[in-house]
C-alpha positions, 0 to 999 in steps of 0.5 A, a space after each residue: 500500500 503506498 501513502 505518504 509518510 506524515 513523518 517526513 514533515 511533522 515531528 511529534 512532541 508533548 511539550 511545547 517550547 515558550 517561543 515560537 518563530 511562526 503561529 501555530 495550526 490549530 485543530 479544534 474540535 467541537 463534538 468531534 467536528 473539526 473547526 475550519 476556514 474557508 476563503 475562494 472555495 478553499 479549505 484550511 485550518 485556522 492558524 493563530 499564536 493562541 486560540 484566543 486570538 481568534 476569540 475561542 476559549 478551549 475547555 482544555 488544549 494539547 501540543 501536538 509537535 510541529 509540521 515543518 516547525 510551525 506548533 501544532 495544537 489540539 483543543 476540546 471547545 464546549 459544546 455551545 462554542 459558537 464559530 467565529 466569521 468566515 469559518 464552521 465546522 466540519 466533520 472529519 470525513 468530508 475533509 478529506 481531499 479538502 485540505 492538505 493530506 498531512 493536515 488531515 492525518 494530523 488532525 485524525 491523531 488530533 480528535 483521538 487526544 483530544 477525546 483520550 484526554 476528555 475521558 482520562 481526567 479521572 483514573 478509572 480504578 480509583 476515581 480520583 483526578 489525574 495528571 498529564 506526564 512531562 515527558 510521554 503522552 499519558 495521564 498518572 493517578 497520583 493516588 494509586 500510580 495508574 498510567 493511561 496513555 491513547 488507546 488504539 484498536 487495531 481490527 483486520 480488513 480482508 478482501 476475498 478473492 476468487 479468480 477474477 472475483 471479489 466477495 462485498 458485503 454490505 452492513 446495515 449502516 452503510 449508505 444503501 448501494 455500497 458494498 466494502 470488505 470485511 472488516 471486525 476488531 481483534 480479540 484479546 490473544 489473537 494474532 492478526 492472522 487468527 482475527 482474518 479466519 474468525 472474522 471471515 468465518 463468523 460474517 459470511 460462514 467460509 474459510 480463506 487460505 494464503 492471507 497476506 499483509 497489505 497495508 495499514 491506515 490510521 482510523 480515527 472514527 473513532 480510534 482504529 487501526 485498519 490492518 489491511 489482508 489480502 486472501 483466497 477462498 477456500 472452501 464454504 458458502 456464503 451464509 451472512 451473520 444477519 447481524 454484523 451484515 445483511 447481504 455479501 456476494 461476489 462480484 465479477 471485477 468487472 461489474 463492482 457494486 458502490 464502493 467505499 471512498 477513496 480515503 478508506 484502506 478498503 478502496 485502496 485494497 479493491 482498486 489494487 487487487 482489481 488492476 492488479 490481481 494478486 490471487 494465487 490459486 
């Protein structure tokens, strides 16, 4: 899978320097929407020496590191938090494309601090309040010493190949024509191999053989990991759960349904094997 590398230009970091030589990017949610500016038809993010400045006063604020040495912040606004002129909120998904793609996976690593932050001011052993560590991102307990740090949950996608097919399925929440991958999260001492079998098999009732790496996304809705798989089928009929799907068939590569956004690591994985078939029977 070939994706930009955000690391290239951005250098993460907890603690902010007391100087600055440019205003910092802020990224700024309000109920998980992200707050932008639009000038001309174009999409950017606000850029300012502090939030108030730009007359928004957080609930709470986090240092992000620097994208091409400019700062880079999170902040948590209140809900009745009201946008300034010229700007709105936005939710995550339609941005993407919008506006720069390290931007966008900045501020996916941006809501998912945010809500951590929002929802570890307390422990969650003891009750009591928690302090921010100097040196990692992660919360401590001065009453009993638990340490939280961002929790990411990392879940396997697979396409399923036939020569010249593919299996799709279609889940309740999806819009009404679009079809993707199968796709659940891994269980506590499962390998990522396992989780693809037991997925595969519990979703649509059949076993797939020759699994194999493909790639990796960030997911930010709201904290997965999307690890990518490629495999074959092996043998059984297509008999869908009902619950997690309604419907799965296999499509000639030829004749695809609707399918999922370019953004998504599932899109990736079903343009690939679709110009490039990588079916080994």
């Amino acid at each position: 899978m070939s994706q930009t590398n955000l690391y290239r230009r951005y250098q993460p970091d907890v603690i902010a320097q007391l100087e600055y030589a440019e205003p910092a990017w802020w990224f700024m949610f309000k109920s998980g929407q992200l707050l932008v500016q639009e000038h001309d038809g174009a999409v950017s993010l606000p850029v300012s020496r502090t939030a108030e400045e730009l007359g928004i006063h957080p609930v709470r604020t986090q240092y992000l590191g620097t994208l091409e040495n400019r700062p880079c912040f999170s902040a948590e606004l209140a809900p009745d938090t009201q946008e300034p002129f010229g700007m709105e909120f936005r939710g995550l998904r339609s941005l993407y494309g919008a506006i720069d793609e390290d931007l966008f996976y900045l501020a996916g690593r941006a809501v998912q601090i945010v809500n951590w932050d929002r929802n570890h001011q307390y422990c969650g052993s003891c009750g009591k309040p928690t302090v921010s560590l100097e040196r990692e991102r992660a919360k401590r307990c001065l009453d009993c010493s638990l340490t939280s740090f961002p929790r990411l949950s990392p879940a396997i996608i697979t396409a399923i190949l036939k020569p010249g097919q593919i299996l799709l399925a279609h889940a309740p929440h999806f819009p009404e024509k679009m079809y993707s991958l199968i796709a659940g999260f891994v269980e506590p001492g499962e390998s990522l191999e396992e989780c693809v079998q037991r997925e595969i098999m519990e979703e649509v009732g059949i076993k797939v053989k020759n699994i194999r790496y493909f790639g990796s996304q960030p997911w930010p809705f709201p904290d997965s990991l999307m690890i990518g798989f490629i495999a074959d089928y092996d043998c059984g009929e297509i008999a869908v759960d009902g619950v997690e799907l309604s419907d799965a068939a296999w499509f000639k590569f030829g004749s695809l349904p609707e399918l999922p956004p370019s953004v998504s690591i599932a899109r990736k994985i079903i343009d690939s094997v679709v110009t490039e078939p990588l079916t080994k029977v």
